[in-house]
C-alpha positions in Angstrom: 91.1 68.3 111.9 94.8 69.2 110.3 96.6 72.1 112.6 95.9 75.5 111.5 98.8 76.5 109.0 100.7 79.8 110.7 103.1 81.9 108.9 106.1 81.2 111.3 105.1 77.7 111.4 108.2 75.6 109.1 107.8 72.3 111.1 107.9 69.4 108.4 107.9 71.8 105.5 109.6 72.1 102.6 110.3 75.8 101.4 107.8 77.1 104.6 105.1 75.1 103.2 103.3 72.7 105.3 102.9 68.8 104.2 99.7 68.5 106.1 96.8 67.2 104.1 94.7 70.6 103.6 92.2 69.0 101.2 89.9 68.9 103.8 89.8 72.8 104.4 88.4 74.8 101.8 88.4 77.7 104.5 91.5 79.7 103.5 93.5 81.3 106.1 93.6 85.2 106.6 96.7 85.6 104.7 95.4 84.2 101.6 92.4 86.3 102.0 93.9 89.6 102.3 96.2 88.7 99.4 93.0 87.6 97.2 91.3 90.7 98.4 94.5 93.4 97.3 94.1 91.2 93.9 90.3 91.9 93.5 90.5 95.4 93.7 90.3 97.0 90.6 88.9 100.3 89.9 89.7 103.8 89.1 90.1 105.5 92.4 93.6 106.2 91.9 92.6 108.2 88.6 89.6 109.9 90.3 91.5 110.6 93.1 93.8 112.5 91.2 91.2 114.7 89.5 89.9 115.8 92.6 93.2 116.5 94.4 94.2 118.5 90.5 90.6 120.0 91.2 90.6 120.5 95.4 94.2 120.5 95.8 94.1 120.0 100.1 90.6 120.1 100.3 91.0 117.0 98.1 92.0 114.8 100.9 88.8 114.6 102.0 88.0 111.8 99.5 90.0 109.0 100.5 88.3 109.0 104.1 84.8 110.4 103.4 83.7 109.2 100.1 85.7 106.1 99.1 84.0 103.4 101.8 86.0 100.4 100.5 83.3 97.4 100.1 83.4 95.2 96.9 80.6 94.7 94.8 77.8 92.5 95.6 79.6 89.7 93.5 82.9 89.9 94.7 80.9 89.3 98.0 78.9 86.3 97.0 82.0 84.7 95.3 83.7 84.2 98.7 81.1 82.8 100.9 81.5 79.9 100.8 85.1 80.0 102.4 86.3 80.6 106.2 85.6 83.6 108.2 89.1 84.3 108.4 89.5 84.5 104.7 87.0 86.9 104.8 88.1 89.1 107.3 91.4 89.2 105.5 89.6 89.6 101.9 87.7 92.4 103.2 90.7 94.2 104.7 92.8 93.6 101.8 89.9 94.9 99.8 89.5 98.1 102.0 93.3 99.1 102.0 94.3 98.6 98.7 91.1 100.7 97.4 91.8 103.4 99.6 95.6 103.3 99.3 94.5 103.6 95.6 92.7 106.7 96.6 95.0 108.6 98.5 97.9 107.9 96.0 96.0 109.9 93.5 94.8 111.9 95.6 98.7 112.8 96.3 99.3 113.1 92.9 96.7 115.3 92.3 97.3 117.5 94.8 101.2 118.2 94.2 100.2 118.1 90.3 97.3 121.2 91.2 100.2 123.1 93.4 102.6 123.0 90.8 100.1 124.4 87.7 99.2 126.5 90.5 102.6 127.7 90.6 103.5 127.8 87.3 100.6 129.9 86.1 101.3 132.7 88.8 104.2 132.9 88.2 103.5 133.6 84.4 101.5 136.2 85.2 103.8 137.9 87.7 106.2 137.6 85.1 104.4 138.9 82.2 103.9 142.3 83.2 100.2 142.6 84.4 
Protein backbone atom coordinates (compact mmCIF):
# COMPACT_ATOMS: atom_id res chain seq x y z
CA UNK A 1 0.00 0.00 0.00
CA UNK A 2 1.68 3.56 -1.37
CA UNK A 3 2.31 6.05 1.79
CA UNK A 4 -0.53 8.31 2.50
CA UNK A 5 0.19 11.66 0.40
CA UNK A 6 0.47 14.70 3.22
CA UNK A 7 0.45 18.21 2.37
CA UNK A 8 4.00 19.00 3.92
CA UNK A 9 5.17 15.85 2.48
CA UNK A 10 7.80 17.15 -0.80
CA UNK A 11 10.10 13.96 -0.49
CA UNK A 12 10.78 12.77 -4.21
CA UNK A 13 8.37 15.35 -5.68
CA UNK A 14 8.45 17.49 -8.27
CA UNK A 15 6.42 20.91 -7.69
CA UNK A 16 5.00 19.25 -4.06
CA UNK A 17 3.58 16.47 -5.92
CA UNK A 18 4.36 13.02 -5.07
CA UNK A 19 5.80 10.36 -7.75
CA UNK A 20 4.19 7.52 -5.90
CA UNK A 21 2.00 5.22 -8.00
CA UNK A 22 -1.60 6.36 -6.66
CA UNK A 23 -3.48 4.38 -9.24
CA UNK A 24 -4.22 2.04 -6.80
CA UNK A 25 -6.13 4.49 -4.45
CA UNK A 26 -9.31 5.74 -5.68
CA UNK A 27 -9.91 7.04 -1.98
CA UNK A 28 -9.04 10.65 -2.26
CA UNK A 29 -7.41 12.37 0.59
CA UNK A 30 -9.29 14.98 2.84
CA UNK A 31 -7.89 17.85 1.04
CA UNK A 32 -9.32 16.94 -2.20
CA UNK A 33 -12.55 16.28 -0.62
CA UNK A 34 -13.13 19.49 0.97
CA UNK A 35 -11.93 21.24 -2.16
CA UNK A 36 -14.57 19.06 -4.29
CA UNK A 37 -17.06 19.75 -1.62
CA UNK A 38 -16.60 24.06 -1.65
CA UNK A 39 -16.89 23.23 -5.65
CA UNK A 40 -20.33 21.30 -5.39
CA UNK A 41 -22.02 23.82 -3.58
CA UNK A 42 -24.19 25.78 -5.52
CA UNK A 43 -27.28 27.36 -4.53
CA UNK A 44 -28.93 30.57 -3.70
CA UNK A 45 -28.34 31.00 -0.06
CA UNK A 46 -26.28 33.92 -0.53
CA UNK A 47 -29.34 35.68 -2.33
CA UNK A 48 -31.95 34.37 0.20
CA UNK A 49 -29.83 35.33 2.84
CA UNK A 50 -29.82 38.71 1.79
CA UNK A 51 -33.60 38.98 1.52
CA UNK A 52 -34.08 37.99 4.86
CA UNK A 53 -31.37 40.15 6.47
CA UNK A 54 -33.12 43.29 3.93
CA UNK A 55 -36.37 41.84 5.53
CA UNK A 56 -35.13 40.93 9.54
CA UNK A 57 -32.25 43.18 9.47
CA UNK A 58 -30.44 41.50 13.03
CA UNK A 59 -33.10 39.21 13.57
CA UNK A 60 -31.87 37.92 10.23
CA UNK A 61 -28.85 36.29 11.53
CA UNK A 62 -30.79 33.70 12.76
CA UNK A 63 -30.77 32.00 9.38
CA UNK A 64 -27.37 31.06 8.78
CA UNK A 65 -27.29 28.92 12.10
CA UNK A 66 -30.97 27.78 12.45
CA UNK A 67 -32.30 27.18 9.02
CA UNK A 68 -29.53 26.66 6.55
CA UNK A 69 -28.27 22.78 7.89
CA UNK A 70 -25.61 22.45 5.16
CA UNK A 71 -26.17 18.70 3.71
CA UNK A 72 -26.04 18.19 -0.12
CA UNK A 73 -28.60 16.56 -1.97
CA UNK A 74 -29.25 13.00 -2.01
CA UNK A 75 -27.17 12.81 -5.26
CA UNK A 76 -24.31 14.74 -4.50
CA UNK A 77 -24.33 12.07 -1.62
CA UNK A 78 -24.49 8.95 -3.75
CA UNK A 79 -21.90 10.32 -6.24
CA UNK A 80 -19.17 10.12 -3.65
CA UNK A 81 -19.51 6.79 -2.11
CA UNK A 82 -17.67 5.04 -3.58
CA UNK A 83 -14.41 7.06 -2.44
CA UNK A 84 -12.45 7.10 1.00
CA UNK A 85 -13.88 8.13 4.25
CA UNK A 86 -11.57 10.89 4.48
CA UNK A 87 -12.73 12.42 1.21
CA UNK A 88 -15.92 12.38 2.69
CA UNK A 89 -15.34 13.94 5.72
CA UNK A 90 -13.58 16.69 3.85
CA UNK A 91 -16.50 16.79 1.04
CA UNK A 92 -18.96 17.19 3.68
CA UNK A 93 -17.18 19.93 5.52
CA UNK A 94 -16.33 21.69 2.55
CA UNK A 95 -19.94 21.35 1.62
CA UNK A 96 -21.16 22.66 5.06
CA UNK A 97 -18.88 25.88 5.18
CA UNK A 98 -19.07 27.11 1.98
CA UNK A 99 -23.12 26.90 2.12
CA UNK A 100 -23.24 28.57 5.17
CA UNK A 101 -20.53 31.09 4.50
CA UNK A 102 -22.81 31.68 1.52
CA UNK A 103 -25.45 32.33 4.01
CA UNK A 104 -24.08 34.57 6.33
CA UNK A 105 -22.48 36.73 3.49
CA UNK A 106 -25.89 37.64 2.36
CA UNK A 107 -27.16 37.64 5.29
CA UNK A 108 -24.47 40.62 5.98
CA UNK A 109 -25.42 42.24 3.07
CA UNK A 110 -28.82 42.19 3.70
CA UNK A 111 -28.67 43.36 6.86
CA UNK A 112 -26.35 46.68 6.31
CA UNK A 113 -28.41 47.06 2.95
CA UNK A 114 -32.04 47.06 5.46
CA UNK A 115 -30.05 49.68 7.99
CA UNK A 116 -29.14 51.83 5.43
CA UNK A 117 -32.96 52.09 3.54
CA UNK A 118 -33.75 52.22 7.06
CA UNK A 119 -31.79 55.25 7.43
CA UNK A 120 -32.43 56.81 4.48
CA UNK A 121 -36.18 56.83 4.62
CA UNK A 122 -36.23 58.38 8.30
CA UNK A 123 -34.31 60.59 7.49
CA UNK A 124 -36.62 61.75 4.51
CA UNK A 125 -39.29 61.97 6.67
CA UNK A 126 -37.60 63.93 9.38
CA UNK A 127 -36.57 66.11 6.74
CA UNK A 128 -39.70 66.65 4.99
CA UNK A 129 -41.59 68.40 7.49
CA UNK A 130 -44.06 65.83 9.02
Amino acid sequence: MPKKKEWYDVKESVFGENQVDTTLQDSGTYSEGRIDGTKACKGNEMLVGAAVGVLLSAFGYAYPFVFVSGEPPYEIKNSIDNKGEDYKKGFLKGYRRKKKTNALMGTTGGCIAGYLGYCIFVMTIFNSGY
